[in-house]
C-alpha positions in Angstrom: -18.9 16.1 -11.3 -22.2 18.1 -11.1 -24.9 17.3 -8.2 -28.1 17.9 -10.0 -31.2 17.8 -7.9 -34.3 15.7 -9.4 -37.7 16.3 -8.3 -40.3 13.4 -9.4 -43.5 14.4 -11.2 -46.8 14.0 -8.6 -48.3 12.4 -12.5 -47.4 10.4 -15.5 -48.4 13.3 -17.4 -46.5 16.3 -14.9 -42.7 17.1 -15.5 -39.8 16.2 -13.6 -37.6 18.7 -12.8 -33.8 19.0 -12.7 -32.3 21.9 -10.9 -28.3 22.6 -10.6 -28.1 24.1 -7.1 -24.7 25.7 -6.3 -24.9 24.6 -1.9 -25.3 21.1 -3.3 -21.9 21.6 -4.9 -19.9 20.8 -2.1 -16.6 19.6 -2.0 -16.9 16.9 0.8 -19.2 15.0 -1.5 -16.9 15.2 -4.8 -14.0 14.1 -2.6 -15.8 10.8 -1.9 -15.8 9.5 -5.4 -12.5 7.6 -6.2 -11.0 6.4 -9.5 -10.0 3.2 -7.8 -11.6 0.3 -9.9 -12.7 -2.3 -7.2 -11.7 -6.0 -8.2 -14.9 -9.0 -8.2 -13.8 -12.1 -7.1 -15.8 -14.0 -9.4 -14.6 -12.3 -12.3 -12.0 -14.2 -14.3 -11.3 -11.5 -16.9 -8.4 -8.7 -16.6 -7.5 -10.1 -13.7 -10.6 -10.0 -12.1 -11.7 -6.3 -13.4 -14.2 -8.1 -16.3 -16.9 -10.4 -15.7 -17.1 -12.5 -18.7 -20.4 -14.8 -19.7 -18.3 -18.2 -18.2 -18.7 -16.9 -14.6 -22.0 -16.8 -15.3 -23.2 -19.9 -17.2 -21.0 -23.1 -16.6 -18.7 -24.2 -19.7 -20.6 -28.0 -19.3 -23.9 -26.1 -20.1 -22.5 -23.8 -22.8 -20.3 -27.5 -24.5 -23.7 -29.1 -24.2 -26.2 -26.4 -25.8 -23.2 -25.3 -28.3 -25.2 -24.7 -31.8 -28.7 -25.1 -30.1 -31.0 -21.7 -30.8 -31.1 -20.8 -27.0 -32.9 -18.0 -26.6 
């Protein structure tokens, strides 16, 4: 995974610019990403790897506006 530098334009109308810098390629900070896939507890999907849209909105609320033209 590349570390590419971003500098901010001083203007909406001024560039940003991107540089690849090989000293910010260092090791230590590669090592630090993991593929470990953290678990949420109030996910109830894949065994708590997928939030799904009923730990967000409550199944009474989606039974009760079932149909309706919500949004």
């Amino acid at each position: 995974m590349p570390i590419v530098r971003i500098a901010l334009p001083s203007s909406p109308a001024a560039d940003a610019v991107f540089a690849f810098r090989a000293q910010d390629q260092t090791g230590s900070a590669l090592a630090a990403v993991t593929q470990e896939v953290p678990t949420i507890s109030e996910a109830s999907g894949d065994s708590g790897r997928k939030l799904l849209i009923a730990d967000f909105i409550p199944d009474t609320w989606l039974a009760a506006n079932r149909g309706r033209d919500i949004l």
